[in-house]
C-alpha positions as CSV (number, residue, x, y, z in Angstrom):
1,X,-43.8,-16.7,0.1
2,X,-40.0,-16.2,0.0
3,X,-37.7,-18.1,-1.0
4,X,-34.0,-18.7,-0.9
5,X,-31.8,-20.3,-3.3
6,X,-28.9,-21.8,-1.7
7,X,-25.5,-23.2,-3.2
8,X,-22.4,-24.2,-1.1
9,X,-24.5,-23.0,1.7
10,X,-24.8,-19.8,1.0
11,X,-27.8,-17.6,-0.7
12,X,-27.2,-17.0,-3.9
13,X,-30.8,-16.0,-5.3
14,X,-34.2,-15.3,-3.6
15,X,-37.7,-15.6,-5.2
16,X,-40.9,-14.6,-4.3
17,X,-43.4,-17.6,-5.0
18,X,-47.7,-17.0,-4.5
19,X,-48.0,-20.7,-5.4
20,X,-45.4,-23.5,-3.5
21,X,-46.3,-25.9,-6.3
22,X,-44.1,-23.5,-8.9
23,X,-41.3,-24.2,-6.4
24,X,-39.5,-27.2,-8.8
25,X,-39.2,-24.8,-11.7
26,X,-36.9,-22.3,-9.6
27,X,-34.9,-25.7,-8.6
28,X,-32.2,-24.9,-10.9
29,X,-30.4,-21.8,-11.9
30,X,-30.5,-20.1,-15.1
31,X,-27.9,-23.0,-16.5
32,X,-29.8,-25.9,-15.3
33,X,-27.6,-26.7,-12.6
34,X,-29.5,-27.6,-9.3
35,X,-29.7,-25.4,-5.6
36,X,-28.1,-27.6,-3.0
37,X,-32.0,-26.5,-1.7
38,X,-34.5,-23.9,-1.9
39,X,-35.9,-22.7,1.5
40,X,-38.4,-20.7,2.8
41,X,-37.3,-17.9,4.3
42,X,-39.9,-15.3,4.9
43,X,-40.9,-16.4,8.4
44,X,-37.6,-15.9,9.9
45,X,-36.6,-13.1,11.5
46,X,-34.4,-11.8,10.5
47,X,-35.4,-12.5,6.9
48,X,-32.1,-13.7,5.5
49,X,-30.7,-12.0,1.8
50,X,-28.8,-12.6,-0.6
51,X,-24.7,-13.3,1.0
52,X,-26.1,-14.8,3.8
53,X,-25.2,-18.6,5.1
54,X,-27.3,-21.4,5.9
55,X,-25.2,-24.8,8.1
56,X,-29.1,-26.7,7.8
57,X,-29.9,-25.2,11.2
58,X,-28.2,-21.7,11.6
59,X,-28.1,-18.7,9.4
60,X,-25.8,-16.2,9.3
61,X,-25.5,-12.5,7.8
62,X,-22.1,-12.1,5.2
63,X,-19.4,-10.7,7.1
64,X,-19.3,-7.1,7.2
65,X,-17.0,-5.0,5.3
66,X,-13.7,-3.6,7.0
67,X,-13.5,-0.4,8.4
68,X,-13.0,2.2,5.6
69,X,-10.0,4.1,7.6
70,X,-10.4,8.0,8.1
71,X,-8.6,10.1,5.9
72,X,-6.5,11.0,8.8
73,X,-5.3,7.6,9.3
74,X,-4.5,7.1,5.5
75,X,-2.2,9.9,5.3
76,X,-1.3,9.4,8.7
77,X,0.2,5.9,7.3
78,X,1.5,7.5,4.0
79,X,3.8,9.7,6.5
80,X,5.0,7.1,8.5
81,X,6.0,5.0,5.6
82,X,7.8,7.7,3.8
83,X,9.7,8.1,7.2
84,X,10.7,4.9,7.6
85,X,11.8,4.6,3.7
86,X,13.8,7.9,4.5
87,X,15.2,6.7,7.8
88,X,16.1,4.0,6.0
89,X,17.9,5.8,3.2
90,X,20.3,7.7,5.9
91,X,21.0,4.7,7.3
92,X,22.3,2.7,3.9
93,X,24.4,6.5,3.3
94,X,25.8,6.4,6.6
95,X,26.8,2.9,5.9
96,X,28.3,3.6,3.2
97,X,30.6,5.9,4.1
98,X,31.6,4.2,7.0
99,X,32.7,1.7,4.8
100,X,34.0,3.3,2.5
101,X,36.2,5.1,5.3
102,X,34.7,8.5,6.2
103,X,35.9,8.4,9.4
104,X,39.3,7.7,8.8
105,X,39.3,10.6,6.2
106,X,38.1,12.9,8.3
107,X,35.5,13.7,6.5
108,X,32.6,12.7,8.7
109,X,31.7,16.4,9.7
110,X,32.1,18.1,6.6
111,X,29.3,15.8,4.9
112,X,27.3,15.9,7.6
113,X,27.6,19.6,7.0
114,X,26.9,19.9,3.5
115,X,23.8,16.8,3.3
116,X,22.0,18.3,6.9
117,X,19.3,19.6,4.7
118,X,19.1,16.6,3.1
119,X,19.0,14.3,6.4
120,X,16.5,16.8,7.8
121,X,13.7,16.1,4.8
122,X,14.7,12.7,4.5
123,X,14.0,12.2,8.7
124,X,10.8,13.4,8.3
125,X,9.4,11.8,5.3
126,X,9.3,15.0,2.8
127,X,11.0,13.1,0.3
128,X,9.9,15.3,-2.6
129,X,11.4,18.4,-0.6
130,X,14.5,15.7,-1.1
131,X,14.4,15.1,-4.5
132,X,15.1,19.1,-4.6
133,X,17.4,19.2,-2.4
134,X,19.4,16.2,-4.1
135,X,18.8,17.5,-7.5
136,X,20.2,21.2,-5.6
137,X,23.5,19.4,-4.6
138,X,23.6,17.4,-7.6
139,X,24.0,20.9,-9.9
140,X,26.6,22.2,-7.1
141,X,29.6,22.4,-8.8
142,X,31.8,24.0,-5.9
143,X,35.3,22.7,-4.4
144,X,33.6,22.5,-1.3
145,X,31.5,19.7,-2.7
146,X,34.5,18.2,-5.0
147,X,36.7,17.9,-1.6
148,X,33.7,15.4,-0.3
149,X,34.5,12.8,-2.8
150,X,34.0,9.8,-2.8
151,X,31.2,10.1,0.4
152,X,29.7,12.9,-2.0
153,X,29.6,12.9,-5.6
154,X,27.3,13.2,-8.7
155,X,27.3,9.3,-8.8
156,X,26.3,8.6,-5.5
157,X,23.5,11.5,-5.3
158,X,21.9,9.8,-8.2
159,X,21.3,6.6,-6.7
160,X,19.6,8.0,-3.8
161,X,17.6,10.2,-6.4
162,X,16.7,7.2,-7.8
163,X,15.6,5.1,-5.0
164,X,13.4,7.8,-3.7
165,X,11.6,8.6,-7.4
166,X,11.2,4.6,-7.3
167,X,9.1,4.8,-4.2
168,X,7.5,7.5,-5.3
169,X,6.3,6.0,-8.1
170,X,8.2,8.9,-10.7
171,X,10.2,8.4,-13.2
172,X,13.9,7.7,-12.8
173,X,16.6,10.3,-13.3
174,X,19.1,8.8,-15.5
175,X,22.7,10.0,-14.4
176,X,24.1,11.3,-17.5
177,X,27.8,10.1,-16.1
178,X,30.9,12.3,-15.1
């Protein structure tokens, strides 16, 4: 006969007894603390296991494990995230430079210009391809670049280096100043 040990209404243990009258020595578990109860389960179908819950009238099997997601839909996330945290990225820039008065300097163009690259990887999630292409513009030390100041510099490049090798779980580029 088979037998389940059940605590908090739920299986913890099952035994296999030939003799019923052994059935108070498998009462308790292995630290002496008593089963809510011990019942016989081997005439039900189906035979209830270890996980599985008993109310006094109703068993039920534990619940099943979620879904494992494809590999498709894993990397299919990872892309839309990295998206959205580069969307985001060019929004906060844009912002920025609004504030700090791009368009009243004229200057709008011109950077959109020079960081289209940039905006391009950044739109579409290859934020490592961005990383490059900041660390590209970073080393740029033409007057083309200078006349972008302060929408462009050194200072501000970092931080969005930064931010992205945060996400990314890299380690942060310190901006060695001026």
């Amino acid at each position: 006969m088979i037998y389940a040990q059940i605590t908090n209404n739920k299986i913890v243990n099952t035994i296999m007894l030939d003799d019923a009258s052994l059935l108070p020595l498998f009462s308790t578990d292995q630290n002496g603390n008593p089963y809510d109860s011990v019942v016989q389960i081997d005439n039900i179908v189906p035979q209830p296991g270890i996980g599985w819950t008993f109310n006094n009238v109703n068993w039920s099997p534990p619940p099943a494990p979620p879904a494992a997601q494809s590999t498709v839909d894993i990397y299919t996330t990872l892309v839309q995230n990295a998206i959205t945290f580069g969307q985001a990225l060019i929004v906060r820039f844009a912002t920025q430079n609004v504030m700090a008065g791009i368009t009243q300097a004229g200057k709008t163009q011109a950077v959109l210009a020079y960081s289209s690259d940039l905006y391009t990887y950044l739109s579409t999630g290859s934020l490592y391809v961005a990383l490059a292409e900041i660390e590209t513009m970073i080393a740029d030390t033409s007057d083309a670049k200078a006349a972008l100041a302060p929408f462009i510099s050194n200072a501000v490049l970092y931080t969005y280096l930064n931010q992205i090798q945060l996400y990314l779980g890299l380690t942060v580029t310190p901006n060695p100043g001026p």
